[in-house]
C-alpha positions in Angstrom: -10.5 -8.6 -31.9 -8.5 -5.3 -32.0 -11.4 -3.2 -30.3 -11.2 -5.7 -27.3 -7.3 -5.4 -27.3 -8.0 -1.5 -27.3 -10.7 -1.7 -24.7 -8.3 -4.2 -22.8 -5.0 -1.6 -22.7 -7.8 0.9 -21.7 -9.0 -1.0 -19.0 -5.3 -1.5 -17.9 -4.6 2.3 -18.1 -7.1 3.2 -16.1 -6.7 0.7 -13.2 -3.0 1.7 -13.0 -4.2 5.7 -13.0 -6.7 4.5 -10.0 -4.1 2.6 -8.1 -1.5 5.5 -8.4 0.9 2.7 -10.6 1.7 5.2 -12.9 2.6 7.9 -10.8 6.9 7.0 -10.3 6.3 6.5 -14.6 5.3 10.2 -14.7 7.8 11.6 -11.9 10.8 10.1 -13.8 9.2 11.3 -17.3 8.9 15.2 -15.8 12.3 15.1 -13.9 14.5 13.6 -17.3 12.1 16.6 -19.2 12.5 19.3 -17.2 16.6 18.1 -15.6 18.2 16.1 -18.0 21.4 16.0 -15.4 19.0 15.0 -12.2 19.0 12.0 -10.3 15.8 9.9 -11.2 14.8 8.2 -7.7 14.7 4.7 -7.7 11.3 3.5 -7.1 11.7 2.1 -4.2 13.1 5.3 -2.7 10.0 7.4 -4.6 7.5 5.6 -2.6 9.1 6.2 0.6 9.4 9.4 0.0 6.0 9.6 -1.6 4.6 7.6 1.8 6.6 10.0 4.1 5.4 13.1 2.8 1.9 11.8 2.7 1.9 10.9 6.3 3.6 14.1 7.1 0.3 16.4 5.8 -2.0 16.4 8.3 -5.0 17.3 4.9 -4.2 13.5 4.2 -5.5 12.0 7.7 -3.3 9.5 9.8 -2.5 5.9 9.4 -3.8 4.1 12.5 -1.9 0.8 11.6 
């Protein structure tokens, strides 16, 4: 039972990795680490911000709709 709970939070992990879930996890981790006095985004205004700047590099490609 506990290697198929392990193999289950793996599983998890690596979908969220694939999907880009855990990237706002790991923006507010590196900003509180490295800025303790920052302002963390909230993560709706990360992903437009994240969205924007993709959009903006034209190495990324264009979103047609």
């Amino acid at each position: 039972m506990r290697a198929l709970l392990a193999r289950a939070r793996r599983l998890g992990f690596l979908l969220r990795e694939l999907t880009g879930e855990n990237t706002y996890e790991r923006y507010v981790a590196h900003t509180r680490a490295h800025d303790g006095d920052a302002e963390v985004l909230t993560r709706r205004a990360f992903e437009h911000r994240r969205t924007d700047r993709r959009e903006a590099d034209p190495r990324e490609g264009f979103r047609c709709c």
